[in-house]
C-alpha positions in Angstrom: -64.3 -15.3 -82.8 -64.6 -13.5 -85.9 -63.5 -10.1 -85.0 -67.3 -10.4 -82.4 -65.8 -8.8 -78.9 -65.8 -11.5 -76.3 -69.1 -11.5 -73.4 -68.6 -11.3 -69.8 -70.9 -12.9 -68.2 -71.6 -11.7 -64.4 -73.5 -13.4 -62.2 -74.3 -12.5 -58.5 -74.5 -15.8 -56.4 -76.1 -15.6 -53.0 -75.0 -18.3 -50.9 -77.6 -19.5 -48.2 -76.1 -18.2 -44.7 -73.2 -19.9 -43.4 -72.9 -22.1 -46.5 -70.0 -20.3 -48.0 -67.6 -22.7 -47.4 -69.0 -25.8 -48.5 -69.8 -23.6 -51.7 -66.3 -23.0 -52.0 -65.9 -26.3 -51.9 -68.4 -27.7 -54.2 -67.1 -25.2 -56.9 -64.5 -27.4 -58.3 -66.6 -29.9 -59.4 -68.7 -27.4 -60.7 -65.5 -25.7 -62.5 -64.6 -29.0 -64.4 -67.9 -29.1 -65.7 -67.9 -25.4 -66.8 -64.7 -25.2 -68.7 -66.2 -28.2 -71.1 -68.5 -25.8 -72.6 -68.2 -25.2 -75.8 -67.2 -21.3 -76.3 -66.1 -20.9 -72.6 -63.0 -18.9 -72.5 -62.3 -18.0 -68.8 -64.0 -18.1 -65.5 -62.9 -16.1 -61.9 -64.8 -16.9 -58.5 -64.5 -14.0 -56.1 -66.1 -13.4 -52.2 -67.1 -10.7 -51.7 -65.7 -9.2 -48.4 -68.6 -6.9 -46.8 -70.7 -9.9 -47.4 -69.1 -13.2 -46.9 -72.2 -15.4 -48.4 -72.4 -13.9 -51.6 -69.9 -14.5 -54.7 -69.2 -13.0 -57.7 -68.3 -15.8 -60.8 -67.1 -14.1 -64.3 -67.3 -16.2 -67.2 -66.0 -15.2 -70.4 -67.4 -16.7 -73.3 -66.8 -16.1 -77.3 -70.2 -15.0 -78.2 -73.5 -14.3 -76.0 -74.9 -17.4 -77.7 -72.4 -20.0 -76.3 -73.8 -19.2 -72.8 -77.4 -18.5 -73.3 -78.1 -21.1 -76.2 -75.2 -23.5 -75.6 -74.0 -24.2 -72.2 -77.3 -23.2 -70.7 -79.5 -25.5 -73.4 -77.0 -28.1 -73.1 -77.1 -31.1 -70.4 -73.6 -29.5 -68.8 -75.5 -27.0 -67.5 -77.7 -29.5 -65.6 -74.9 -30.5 -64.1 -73.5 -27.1 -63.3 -76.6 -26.3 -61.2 -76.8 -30.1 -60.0 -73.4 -29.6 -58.1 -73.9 -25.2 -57.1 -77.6 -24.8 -57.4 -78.1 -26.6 -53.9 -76.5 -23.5 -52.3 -77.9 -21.0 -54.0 -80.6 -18.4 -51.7 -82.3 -17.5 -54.0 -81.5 -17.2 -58.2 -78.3 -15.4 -59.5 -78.7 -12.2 -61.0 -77.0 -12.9 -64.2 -76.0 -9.9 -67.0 -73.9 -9.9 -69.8 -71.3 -7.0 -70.7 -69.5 -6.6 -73.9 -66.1 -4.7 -74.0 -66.4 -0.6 -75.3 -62.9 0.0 -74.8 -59.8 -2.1 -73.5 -56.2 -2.0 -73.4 -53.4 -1.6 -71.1 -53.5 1.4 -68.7 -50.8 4.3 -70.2 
């Protein structure tokens, strides 16, 4: 990494009503694709609970270019959306965060 802070990558997926399950389902097979890309350290799939259909997926990646030049640019991320994008109501909202401060709690 270079001493670059890692990006977090937050994306807001709403799930087309009453798909949430089969969603949940798909998302393996869209996981094994995802952790292939190149500068990909993490990932975490959350529901959220006052709204059932709509997900939260964190991605941590080395450096902001890994996900916006090389995963999405890269034929891995056609197969990403191949596999999720079907459930999708409408597209994500997708931002990007880098760390100020972090560190255990005192």
């Amino acid at each position: 990494m270079g001493g670059r802070p890692m990006i977090l990558e937050v994306a807001l997926l709403q799930i087309k009503p009453g798909d949430g399950h089969r969603f949940e389902q798909a998302f393996p097979q869209a996981e094994k694709v995802l952790v292939q890309a190149k500068g990909r350290l993490s990932h975490e799939l959350r529901r959220c609970i006052e709204t059932p259909d709509r997900y939260l997926l964190l991605v941590r990646w080395e450096t902001l270019e890994a996900h916006t030049e090389g995963f999405r640019g890269s034929p891995l991320f056609q197969q990403w959306r191949a596999v999720i994008g079907p459930f999708f109501d409408g597209a994500p909202v997708v931002e990007h965060y880098e760390e100020l401060r972090g560190g255990a709690a005192a």
